[in-house]
C-alpha positions, 0 to 999 in steps of 0.5 A: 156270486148272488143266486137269482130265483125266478118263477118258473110257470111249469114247476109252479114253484121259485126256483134258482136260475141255473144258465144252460152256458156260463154266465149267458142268458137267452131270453126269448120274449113273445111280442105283439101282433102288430096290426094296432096301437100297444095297450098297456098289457104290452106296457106290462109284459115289456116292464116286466121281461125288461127286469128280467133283463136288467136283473141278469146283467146286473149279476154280470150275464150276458143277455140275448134277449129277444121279442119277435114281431108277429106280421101276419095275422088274420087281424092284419090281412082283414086291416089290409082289406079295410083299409087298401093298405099293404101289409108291409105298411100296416106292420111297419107303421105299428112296429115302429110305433111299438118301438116309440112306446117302448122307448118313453117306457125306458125299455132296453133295446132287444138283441134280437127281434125277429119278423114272422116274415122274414123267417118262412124258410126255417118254419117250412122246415120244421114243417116238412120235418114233423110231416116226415115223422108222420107228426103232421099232416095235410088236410083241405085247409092246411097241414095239422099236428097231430097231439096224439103223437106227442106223448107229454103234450099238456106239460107246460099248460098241465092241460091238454086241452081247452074246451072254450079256447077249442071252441073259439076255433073253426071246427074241423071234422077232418082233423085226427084229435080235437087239440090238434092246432094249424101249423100252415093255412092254405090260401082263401079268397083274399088272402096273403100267401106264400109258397110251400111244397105242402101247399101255398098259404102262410103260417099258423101263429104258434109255429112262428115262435119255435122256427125263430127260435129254432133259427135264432137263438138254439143252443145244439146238443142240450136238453133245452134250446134257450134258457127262459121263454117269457109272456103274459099268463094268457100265452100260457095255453094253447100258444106255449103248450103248442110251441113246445110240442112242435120244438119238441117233436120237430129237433127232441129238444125241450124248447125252453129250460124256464118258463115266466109269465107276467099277469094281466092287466085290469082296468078298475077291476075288469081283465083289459079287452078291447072286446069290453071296451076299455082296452088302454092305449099307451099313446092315450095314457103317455099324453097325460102322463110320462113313460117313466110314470107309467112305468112306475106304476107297474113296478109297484106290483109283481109281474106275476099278480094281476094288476087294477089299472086305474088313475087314483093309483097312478096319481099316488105312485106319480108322488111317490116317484115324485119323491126320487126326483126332489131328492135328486134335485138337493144333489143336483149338480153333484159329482157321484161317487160310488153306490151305498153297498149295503143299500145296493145288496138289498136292491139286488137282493130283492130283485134277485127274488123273482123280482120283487119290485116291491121290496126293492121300492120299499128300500128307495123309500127308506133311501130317499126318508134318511136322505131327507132327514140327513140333508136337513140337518147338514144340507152341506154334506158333500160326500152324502149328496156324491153317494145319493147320486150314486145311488140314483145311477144305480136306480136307473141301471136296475129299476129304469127310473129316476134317469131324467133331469131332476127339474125336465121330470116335474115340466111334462105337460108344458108345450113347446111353445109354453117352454119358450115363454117361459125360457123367454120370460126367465132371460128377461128376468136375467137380463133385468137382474143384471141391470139391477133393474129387480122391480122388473125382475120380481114382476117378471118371477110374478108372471111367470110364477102365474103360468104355474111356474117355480123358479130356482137359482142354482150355481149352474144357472136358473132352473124351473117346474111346473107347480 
């Protein structure tokens, strides 16, 4: 059995994945707050947890993976107010745009993916249990834990505190400690609210993650609750620090046997913000260029390292991606056969190396250079084409590319309505070749090759892209 290494945040070092149980994998994802669009940060985030992923079962895990979805927020009930909107509709309208996202990204569906909403009950519980241990407690605006009480707070981060992340908080002079954080807000004016026997008002944001955890995912009678716990480097502190104090204090469990954090995302050399104005919206980006593209592009990277967002690079990885498809479009119609060996070991290799998607592209290179060379010297080769196919089915089930129609891949950007031109154009060039009519053949293949269209006759029927 192939050792898989990963990064682990805490320890700073690779180490070797070892499961709590045998063969099984819980993965527990930190999801976006849905009061807005995804941006390509989630974008980076879900690719990289989703290699995660994909890796694990790749080596025969069974995965729970889980991504939750943070519905209720300040940032929501502020949308709420400006916009007359329920929170149930504003978080539903962008928990099921998040999903489309994700689907055009090729992301695997998650095992599990919990509401904050719909998991009160376990966070009042865990609540109420580090009040009673005297590990909690109740002041004017909400119910507090107390860090002081947690003897190894700041394991996780290797800080146990922050002074601008403490200063971007309302300062409160009745807490004990100044790292002491919300686990519960009482109601203001105009605010959502749910009952509690400590108080009525609604959770704070860390205590989200370890009750659902708590609930969901829990191995009982083990050091650590779950196996890996991943997002992106800024959850690191105070948010991952936090979870694992409560999960820790509340059930003297360690919340998480790993910890995996994916680097952010920079758009032409600044850290993305909204607050700087050039946040990426994915649905912006996906009009112009397709998931799988996108997807790509932030694979060329490692998860850990920060990532220049910028289009002269996603252009030159579009073309490389380009590559893929052209070979997967000299097998096409060809009955697979079973993978390369030696090609696969080196995919799983590479990837079983916290993931290095770079080294795994390297080879896909190298694969599609060789196949190249040897199609052009015996494009009859049956047995070759069968194992690129193969090939190519085990690039999509690891990798999340090259999973499309070879020609549909080089038609994004043609309309609806342009596609039935062109559909109507090519049955006219059909019906007229039939006829033995080729002057009217060659003008139609003339109109259509004017739309910036090439047309190729295969066995299977006449097929086309966009030049």
């Amino acid at each position: 059995m192939k050792k898989i290494y990963i990064y682990d945040s805490v320890k700073k070092e690779k180490v070797e994945f070892q499961s709590i149980e045998d063969k099984k994998a819980k993965i527990y994802v930190c999801g976006p707050t849905v009061y807005d669009d995804s941006h390509l940060g989630h974008a980076r985030s879900a690719i990289a947890f989703d290699l995660l992923h994909r890796v694990l079962k790749i080596n025969g895990y069974e995965v729970t993976m889980t991504k939750n979805f943070t519905d209720i927020d300040d940032k929501i009930i502020k949308k709420m107010y400006q916009t007359s909107r329920t929170l149930e509709d504003i978080t539903s309208e962008y928990i099921n745009a998040y999903k489309a996202d994700m689907r055009a990204l090729n992301v695997l569906d998650n095992t599990l993916e919990p509401k904050a909403t719909q998991n009160l009950e376990v966070m009042k519980e865990m609540i109420n249990n580090l009040i009673s241990k005297n590990i909690a407690y109740v002041i004017s605006n909400g119910v507090y834990f107390d860090t002081s009480k947690d003897s190894t707070y700041g394991c996780i981060s290797h800080r146990a505190s922050d002074e601008n992340s403490q200063a971007r908080v309302e300062i409160n002079t009745e807490k004990r400690n100044s790292s002491d954080f919300a686990l519960w807000k009482f109601a203001k004016d105009e605010d959502v609210v749910f009952e509690a026997s400590f108080g009525n008002g609604r959770p704070g944001w860390h205590i989200e993650c370890s009750a659902m955890i708590e609930k969901h995912l829990a191995y009982k009678n083990t050091p650590y609750q779950i196996d890996i716990h991943g997002g992106g480097a800024d959850l690191l502190f105070p948010h991952h620090e936090n979870e694992a104090a409560q999960t820790r204090c509340s059930s003297n469990q360690e919340i998480a046997k790993y910890w995996m954090h994916n680097g952010f995302v920079n758009i032409d050399g600044e850290k993305m913000s909204k607050s700087l104005g050039n946040s990426f919206f994915l649905k912006d980006v996906l009009k112009s260029y397709s998931g799988e593209v996108i997807r790509f592009y932030l694979l060329t990277a490692h998860y850990r390292t920060d990532f220049n967002f910028n289009e002269e690079d996603l252009l030159s990885s579009k073309k490389r991606l380009d590559k893929l498809y052209r070979v997967k479009k000299r097998v096409y119609g060809v009955a697979l056969s079973e993978v390369n060996k030696e090609f696969k070991d080196k995919i799983i290799d590479a990837l079983n190396d916290d993931i290095n998607t770079s080294k795994a592209i390297s080879f896909i290179d190298e694969m599609i250079s060789s196949a190249n060379d040897k199609l052009d010297i015996n494009p009859k080769d049956k047995a070759l084409k069968k194992e690129l196919v193969a090939n190519i089915e085990f690039i999509s089930e690891v990798l999340g590319i090259g999973n499309n129609d070879a020609y549909s891949y080089f038609q994004f950007g043609i309309s609806n309505e342009e596609k039935t031109e062109i559909e109507e154009l090519i049955e006219k060039r059909t019906e007229a070749k039939k006829a033995k009519d080729f002057d009217t053949a060659d003008k139609v293949r003339d109109e259509i090759s004017n739309l910036g269209i090439s047309l190729m006759d295969t066995p299977a029927g006449v097929v086309w892209e966009k030049v």
